[in-house]
C-alpha positions in Angstrom: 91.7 78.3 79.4 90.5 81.7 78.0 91.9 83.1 75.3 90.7 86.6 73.7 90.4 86.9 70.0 93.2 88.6 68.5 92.6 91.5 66.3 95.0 91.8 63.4 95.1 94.2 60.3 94.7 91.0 58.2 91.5 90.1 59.1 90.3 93.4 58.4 91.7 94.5 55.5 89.9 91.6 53.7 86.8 93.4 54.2 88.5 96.8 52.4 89.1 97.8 48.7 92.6 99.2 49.9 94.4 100.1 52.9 93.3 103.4 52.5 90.0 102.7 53.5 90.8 100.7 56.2 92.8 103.8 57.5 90.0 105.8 56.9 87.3 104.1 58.3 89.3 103.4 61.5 90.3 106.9 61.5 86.7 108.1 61.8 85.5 105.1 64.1 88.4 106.6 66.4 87.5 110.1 66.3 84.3 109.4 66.8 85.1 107.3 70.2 87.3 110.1 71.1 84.3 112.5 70.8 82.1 110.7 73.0 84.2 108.8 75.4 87.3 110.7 76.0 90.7 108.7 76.1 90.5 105.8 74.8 92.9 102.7 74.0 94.1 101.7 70.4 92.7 97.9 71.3 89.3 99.8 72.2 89.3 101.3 68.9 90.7 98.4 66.8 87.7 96.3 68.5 84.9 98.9 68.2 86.4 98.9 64.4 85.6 95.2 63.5 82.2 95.7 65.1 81.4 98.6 62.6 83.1 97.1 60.1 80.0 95.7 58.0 77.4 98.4 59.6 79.1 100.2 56.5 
């Protein structure tokens, strides 16, 4: 059976001072996606977000 990895705020907010810079960074990730790709999904962002998350 296949199951996708769930994305949760938990899991990422470890890797963050705060929630602010979580917000932040996700923030820009998303306007950035938003830029390039045109309309895109919050689970797009939220995934292209973890990816990023220690290129920082």
């Amino acid at each position: 059976m296949y199951t996708e990895k769930k994305l949760t705020t938990e899991a990422l907010r470890k890797k963050f001072k705060n929630n602010f810079n979580l917000c932040n960074f996700s923030i820009h990730v998303g306007q950035e996606m938003l830029r390039r790709e045109g309309g895109v999904m919050l689970h797009d962002i939220l995934k292209k977000v973890e990816e990023r998350v220690d290129e920082r």
